[in-house]
BALUM-875224 format. One record per atom (N, C-alpha, C): residue number from 1; chain; x, z, y negated. Coordinates in steps of 0.2 Angstrom, whole numbers, plus 5000, padded with zeros to 4 digits. Layout:
N
<n=NUM chain=A east=X up=Z north=Y>
...
***
This chain:
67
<n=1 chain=A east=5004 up=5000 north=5006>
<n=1 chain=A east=5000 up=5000 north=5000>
<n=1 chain=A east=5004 up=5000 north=4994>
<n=2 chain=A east=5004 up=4995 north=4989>
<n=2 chain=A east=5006 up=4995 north=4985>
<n=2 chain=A east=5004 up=5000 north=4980>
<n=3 chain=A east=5009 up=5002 north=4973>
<n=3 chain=A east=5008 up=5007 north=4968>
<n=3 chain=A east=5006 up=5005 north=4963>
<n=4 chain=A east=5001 up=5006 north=4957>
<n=4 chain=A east=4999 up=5004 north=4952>
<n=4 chain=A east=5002 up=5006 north=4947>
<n=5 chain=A east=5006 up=5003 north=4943>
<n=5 chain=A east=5007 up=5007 north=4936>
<n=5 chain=A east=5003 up=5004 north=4932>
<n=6 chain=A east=5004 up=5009 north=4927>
<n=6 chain=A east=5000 up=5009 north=4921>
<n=6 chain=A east=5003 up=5006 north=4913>
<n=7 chain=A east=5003 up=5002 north=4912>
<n=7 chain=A east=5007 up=5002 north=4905>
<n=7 chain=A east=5006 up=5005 north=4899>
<n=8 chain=A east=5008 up=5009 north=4896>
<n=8 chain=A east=5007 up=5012 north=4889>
<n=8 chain=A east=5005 up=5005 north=4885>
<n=9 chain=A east=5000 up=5007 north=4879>
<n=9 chain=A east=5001 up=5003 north=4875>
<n=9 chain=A east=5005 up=5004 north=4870>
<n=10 chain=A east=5006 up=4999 north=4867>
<n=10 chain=A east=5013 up=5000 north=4863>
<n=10 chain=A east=5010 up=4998 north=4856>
<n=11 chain=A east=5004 up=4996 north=4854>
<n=11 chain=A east=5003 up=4992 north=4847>
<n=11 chain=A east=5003 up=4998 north=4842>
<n=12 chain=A east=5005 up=4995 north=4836>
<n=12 chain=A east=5003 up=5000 north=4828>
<n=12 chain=A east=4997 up=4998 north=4827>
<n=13 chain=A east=4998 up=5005 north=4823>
<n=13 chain=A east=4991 up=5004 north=4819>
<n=13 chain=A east=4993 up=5001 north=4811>
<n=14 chain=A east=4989 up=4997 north=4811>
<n=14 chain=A east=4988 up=4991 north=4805>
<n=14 chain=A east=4983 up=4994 north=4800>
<n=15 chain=A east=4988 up=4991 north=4792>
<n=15 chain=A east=4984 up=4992 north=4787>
<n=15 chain=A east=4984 up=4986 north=4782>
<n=16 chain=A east=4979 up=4985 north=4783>
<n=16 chain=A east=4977 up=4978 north=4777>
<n=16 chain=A east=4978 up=4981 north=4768>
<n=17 chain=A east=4984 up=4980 north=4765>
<n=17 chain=A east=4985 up=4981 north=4757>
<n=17 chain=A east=4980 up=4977 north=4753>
<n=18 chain=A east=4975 up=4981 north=4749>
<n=18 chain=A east=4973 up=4976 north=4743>
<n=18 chain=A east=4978 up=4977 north=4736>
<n=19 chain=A east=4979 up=4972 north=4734>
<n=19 chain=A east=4983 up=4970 north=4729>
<n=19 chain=A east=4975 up=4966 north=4725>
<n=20 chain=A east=4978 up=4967 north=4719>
<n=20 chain=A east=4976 up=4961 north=4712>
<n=20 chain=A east=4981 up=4962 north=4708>
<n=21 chain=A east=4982 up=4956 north=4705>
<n=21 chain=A east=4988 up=4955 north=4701>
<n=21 chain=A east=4993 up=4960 north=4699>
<n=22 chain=A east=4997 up=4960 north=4707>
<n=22 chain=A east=5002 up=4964 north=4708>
<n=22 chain=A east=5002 up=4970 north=4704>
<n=23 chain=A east=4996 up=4974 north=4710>
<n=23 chain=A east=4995 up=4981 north=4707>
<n=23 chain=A east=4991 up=4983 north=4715>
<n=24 chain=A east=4995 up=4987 north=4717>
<n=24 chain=A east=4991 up=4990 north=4724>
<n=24 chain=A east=4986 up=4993 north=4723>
<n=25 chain=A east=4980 up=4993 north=4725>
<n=25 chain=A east=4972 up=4999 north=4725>
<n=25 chain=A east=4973 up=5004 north=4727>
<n=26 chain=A east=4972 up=5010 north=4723>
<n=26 chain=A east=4976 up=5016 north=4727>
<n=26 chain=A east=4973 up=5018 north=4734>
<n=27 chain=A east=4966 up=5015 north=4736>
<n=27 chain=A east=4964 up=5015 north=4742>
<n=27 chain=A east=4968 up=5014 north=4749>
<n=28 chain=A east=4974 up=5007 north=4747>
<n=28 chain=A east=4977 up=5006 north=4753>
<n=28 chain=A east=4983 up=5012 north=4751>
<n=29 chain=A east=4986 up=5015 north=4748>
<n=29 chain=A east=4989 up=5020 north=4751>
<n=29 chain=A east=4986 up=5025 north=4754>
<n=30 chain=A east=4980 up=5028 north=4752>
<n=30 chain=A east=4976 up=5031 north=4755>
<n=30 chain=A east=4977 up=5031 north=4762>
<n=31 chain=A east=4973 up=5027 north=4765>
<n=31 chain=A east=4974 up=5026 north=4771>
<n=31 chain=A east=4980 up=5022 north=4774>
<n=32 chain=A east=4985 up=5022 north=4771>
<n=32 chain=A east=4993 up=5024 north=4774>
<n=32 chain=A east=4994 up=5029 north=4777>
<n=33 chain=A east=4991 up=5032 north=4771>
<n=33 chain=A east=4995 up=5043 north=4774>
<n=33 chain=A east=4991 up=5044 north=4777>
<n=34 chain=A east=4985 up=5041 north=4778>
<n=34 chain=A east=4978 up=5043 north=4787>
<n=34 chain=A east=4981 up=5040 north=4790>
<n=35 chain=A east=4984 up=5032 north=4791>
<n=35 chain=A east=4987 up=5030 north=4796>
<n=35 chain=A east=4993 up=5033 north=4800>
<n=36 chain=A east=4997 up=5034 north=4796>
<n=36 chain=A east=5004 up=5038 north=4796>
<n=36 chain=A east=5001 up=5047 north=4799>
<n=37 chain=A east=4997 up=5050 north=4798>
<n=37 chain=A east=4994 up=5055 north=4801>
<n=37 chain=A east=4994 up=5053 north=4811>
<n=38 chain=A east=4991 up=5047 north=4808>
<n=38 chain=A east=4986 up=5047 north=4814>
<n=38 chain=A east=4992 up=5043 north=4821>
<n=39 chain=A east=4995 up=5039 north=4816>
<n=39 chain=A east=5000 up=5037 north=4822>
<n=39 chain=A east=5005 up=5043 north=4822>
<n=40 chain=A east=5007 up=5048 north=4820>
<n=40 chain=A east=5013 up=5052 north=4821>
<n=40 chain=A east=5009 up=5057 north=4828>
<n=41 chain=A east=5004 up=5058 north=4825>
<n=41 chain=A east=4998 up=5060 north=4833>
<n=41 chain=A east=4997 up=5054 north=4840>
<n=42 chain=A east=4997 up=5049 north=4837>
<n=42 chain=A east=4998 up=5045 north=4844>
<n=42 chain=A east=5004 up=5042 north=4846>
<n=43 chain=A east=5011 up=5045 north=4841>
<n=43 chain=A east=5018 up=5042 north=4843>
<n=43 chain=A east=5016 up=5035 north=4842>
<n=44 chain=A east=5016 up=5032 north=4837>
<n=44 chain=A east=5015 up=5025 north=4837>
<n=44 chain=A east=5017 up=5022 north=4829>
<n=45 chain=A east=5016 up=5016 north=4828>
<n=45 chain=A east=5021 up=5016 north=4823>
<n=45 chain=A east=5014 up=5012 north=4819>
<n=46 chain=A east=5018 up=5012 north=4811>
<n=46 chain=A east=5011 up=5009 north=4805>
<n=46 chain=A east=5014 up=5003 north=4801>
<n=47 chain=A east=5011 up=4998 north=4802>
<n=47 chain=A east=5012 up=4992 north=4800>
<n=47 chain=A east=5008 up=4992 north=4794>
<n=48 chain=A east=5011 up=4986 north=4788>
<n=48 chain=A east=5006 up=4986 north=4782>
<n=48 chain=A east=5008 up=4980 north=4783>
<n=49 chain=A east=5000 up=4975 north=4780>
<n=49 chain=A east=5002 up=4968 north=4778>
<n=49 chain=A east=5000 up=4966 north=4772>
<n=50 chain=A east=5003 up=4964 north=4768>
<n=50 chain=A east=5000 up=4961 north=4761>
<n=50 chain=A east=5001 up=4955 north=4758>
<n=51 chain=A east=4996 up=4952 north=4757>
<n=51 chain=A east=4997 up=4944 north=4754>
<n=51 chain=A east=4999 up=4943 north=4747>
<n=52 chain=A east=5000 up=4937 north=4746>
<n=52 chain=A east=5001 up=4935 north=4740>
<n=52 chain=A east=5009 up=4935 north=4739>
<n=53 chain=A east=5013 up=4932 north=4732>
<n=53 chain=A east=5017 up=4929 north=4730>
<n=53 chain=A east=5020 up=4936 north=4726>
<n=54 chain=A east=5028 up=4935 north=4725>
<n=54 chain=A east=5030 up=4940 north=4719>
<n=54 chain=A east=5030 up=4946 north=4720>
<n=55 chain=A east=5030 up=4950 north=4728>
<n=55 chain=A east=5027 up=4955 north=4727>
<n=55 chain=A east=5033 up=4960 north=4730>
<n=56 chain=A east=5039 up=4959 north=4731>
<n=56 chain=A east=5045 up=4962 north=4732>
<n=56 chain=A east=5043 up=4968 north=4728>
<n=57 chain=A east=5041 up=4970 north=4723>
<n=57 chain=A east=5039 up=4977 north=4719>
<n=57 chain=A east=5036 up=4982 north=4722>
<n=58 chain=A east=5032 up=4979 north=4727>
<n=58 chain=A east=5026 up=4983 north=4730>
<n=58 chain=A east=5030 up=4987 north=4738>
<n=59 chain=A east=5031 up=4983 north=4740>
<n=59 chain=A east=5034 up=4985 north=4747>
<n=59 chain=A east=5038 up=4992 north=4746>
<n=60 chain=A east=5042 up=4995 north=4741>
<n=60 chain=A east=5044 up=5004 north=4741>
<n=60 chain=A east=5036 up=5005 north=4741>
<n=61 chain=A east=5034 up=5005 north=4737>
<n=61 chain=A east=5028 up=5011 north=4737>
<n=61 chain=A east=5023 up=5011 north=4742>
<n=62 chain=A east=5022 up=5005 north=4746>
<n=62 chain=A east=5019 up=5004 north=4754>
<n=62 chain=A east=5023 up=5008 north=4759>
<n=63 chain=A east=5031 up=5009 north=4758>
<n=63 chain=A east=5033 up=5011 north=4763>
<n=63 chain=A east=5034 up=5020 north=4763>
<n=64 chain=A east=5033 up=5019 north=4757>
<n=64 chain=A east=5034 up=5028 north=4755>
<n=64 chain=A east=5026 up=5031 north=4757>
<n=65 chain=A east=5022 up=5027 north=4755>
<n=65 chain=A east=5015 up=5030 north=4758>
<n=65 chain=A east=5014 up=5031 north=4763>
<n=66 chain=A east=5020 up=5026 north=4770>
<n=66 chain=A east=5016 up=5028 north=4777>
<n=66 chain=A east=5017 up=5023 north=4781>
<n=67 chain=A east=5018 up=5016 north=4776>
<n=67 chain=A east=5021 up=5009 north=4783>
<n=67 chain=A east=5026 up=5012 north=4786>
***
């Protein structure tokens, strides 16, 4: 009889950034430091993704929140 393993799953938890004209919504940091809560309870790591052009300025303050 063969044995079953089980795979952990391995994904992050993902956060959608709103941006307008290269200004973050203090919303998505919000739910950085939930996500950052919530993955350091599930040992899992927190992914941020944000669109648009120019935005090299934003990524510290996504990363300091919790990405």
């Amino acid at each position: 009889m063969k044995e079953k393993t089980i795979k952990k799953e391995t994904g992050a938890i993902w956060v959608v950034a709103d941006q307008f004209d290269r200004k973050i919504n203090p919303v998505t940091l919000q739910l950085l430091g939930r996500a950052r809560k919530l993955a350091n309870g599930l040992r899992k790591k927190v992914a941020c993704l944000i669109l648009g052009s120019d935005l090299d300025n934003l990524i510290n303050p996504l990363f300091w929140a919790g990405a």
